[in-house]
C-alpha positions in Angstrom: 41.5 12.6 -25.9 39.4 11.4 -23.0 40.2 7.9 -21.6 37.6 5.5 -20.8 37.5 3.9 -17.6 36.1 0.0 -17.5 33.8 -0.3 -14.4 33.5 -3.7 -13.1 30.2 -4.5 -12.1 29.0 -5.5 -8.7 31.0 -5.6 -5.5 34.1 -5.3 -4.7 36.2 -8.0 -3.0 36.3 -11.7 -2.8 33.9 -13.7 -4.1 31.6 -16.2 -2.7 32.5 -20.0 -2.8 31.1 -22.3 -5.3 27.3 -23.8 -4.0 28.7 -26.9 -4.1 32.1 -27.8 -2.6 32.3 -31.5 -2.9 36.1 -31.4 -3.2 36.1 -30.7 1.1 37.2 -33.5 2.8 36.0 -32.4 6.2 32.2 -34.0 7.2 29.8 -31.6 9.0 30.8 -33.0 12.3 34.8 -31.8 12.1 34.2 -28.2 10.7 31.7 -27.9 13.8 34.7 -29.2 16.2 37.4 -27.2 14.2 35.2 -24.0 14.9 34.4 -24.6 19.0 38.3 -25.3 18.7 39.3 -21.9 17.1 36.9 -20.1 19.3 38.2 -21.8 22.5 41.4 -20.4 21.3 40.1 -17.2 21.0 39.8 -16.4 18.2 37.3 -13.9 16.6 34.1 -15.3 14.9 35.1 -12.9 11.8 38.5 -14.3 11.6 37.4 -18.1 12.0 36.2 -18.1 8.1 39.2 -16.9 7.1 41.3 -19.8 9.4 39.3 -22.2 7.9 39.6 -21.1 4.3 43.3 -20.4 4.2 44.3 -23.6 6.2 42.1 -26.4 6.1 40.8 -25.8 2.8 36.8 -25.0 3.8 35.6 -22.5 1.4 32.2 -22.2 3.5 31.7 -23.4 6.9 27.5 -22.4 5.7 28.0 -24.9 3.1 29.6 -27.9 4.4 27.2 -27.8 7.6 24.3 -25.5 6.3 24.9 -23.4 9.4 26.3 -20.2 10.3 29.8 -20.3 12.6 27.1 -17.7 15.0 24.5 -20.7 15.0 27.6 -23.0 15.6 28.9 -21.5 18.4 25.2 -20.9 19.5 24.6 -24.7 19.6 27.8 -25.1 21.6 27.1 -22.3 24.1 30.8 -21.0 22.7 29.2 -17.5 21.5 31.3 -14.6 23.6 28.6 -12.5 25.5 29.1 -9.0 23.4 28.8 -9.2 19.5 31.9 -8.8 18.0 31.1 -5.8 15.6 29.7 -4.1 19.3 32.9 -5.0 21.0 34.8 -3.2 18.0 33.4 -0.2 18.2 33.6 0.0 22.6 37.1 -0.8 22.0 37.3 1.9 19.2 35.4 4.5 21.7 37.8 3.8 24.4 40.8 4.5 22.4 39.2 8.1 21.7 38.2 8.1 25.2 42.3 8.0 26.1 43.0 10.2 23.1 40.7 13.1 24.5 42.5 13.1 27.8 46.1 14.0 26.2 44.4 16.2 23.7 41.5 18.4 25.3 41.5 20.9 22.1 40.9 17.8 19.6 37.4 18.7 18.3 37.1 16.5 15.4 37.8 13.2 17.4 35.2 15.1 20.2 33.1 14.9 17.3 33.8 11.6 16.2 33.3 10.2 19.7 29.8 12.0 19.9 29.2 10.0 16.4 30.6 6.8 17.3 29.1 6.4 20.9 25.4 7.2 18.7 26.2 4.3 16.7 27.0 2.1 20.0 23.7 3.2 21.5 21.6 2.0 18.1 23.8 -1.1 18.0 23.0 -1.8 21.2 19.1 -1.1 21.1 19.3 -3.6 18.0 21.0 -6.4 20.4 18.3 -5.9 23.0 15.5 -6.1 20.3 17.1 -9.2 19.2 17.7 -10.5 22.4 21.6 -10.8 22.1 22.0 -8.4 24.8 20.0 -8.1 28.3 17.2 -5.4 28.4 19.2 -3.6 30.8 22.3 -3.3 29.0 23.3 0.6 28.5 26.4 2.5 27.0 29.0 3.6 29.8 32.5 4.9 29.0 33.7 3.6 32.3 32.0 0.4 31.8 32.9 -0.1 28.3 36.6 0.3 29.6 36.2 -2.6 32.0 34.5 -4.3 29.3 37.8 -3.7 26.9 40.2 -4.4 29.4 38.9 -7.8 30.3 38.3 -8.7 26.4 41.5 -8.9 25.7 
């Protein structure tokens, strides 16, 4: 007999906040200073949600302030000079970069390199069209190694 599977609908993984969070205690004003704080500290822009959810109890920084932490950290000239989802992937093409110099005969990660440094390029052409990154700006290993090294 065949089993039936239940699908759940929609997407999976957490769920949005409530529209309304009227249980925060935190005005506008603090969750602004509590994000220039965690990004003074460091911290990633995609790991300040999650700081702010788990330990001060802010569902939704969008909510409380009806801005984004990017527009946030905009205001407050805080916002690091490489996008963080473009800085992923140069650190990711750097590790490759290293990988292919022990292992010369590794042609799927060539391949995946090839793949991954086309998706830099795009990202990048995006950023300039958006104005995130300055016309200029091209993808070089060796610069995207200097660019790693001093991220971190």
């Amino acid at each position: 007999m065949a089993r039936m599977h239940s699908r759940r609908k929609g997407k999976a993984g957490s769920k949005k906040p409530m529209v309304s969070a009227k249980w925060v205690t935190y005005d506008p004003q603090e969750v602004e200073r509590l994000v220039v704080k965690l990004r003074n500290e460091r911290v990633r822009m995609s790991m300040i949600g999650m700081i702010l959810r788990d330990q001060y109890g802010i569902p939704s920084v969008k909510t409380v302030t009806k801005k984004t932490i990017k527009q946030i950290l905009k205001e407050n000239e805080a916002l690091p000079e490489l996008p963080e989802d473009l800085l992923n992937m140069l650190r990711k093409a750097v590790n490759l970069r290293n990988h292919m110099e022990k292992s010369k005969k590794d042609y799927t990660s060539k391949h995946g390199l090839e793949l991954l440094e086309s998706k830099i390029r795009r990202l990048g052409k995006y950023y300039i069209k958006t104005k995130e990154l300055p016309e200029d700006w091209k993808y070089k290993p060796e610069r995207a190694k200097l660019i790693v090294e001093t991220a971190k």
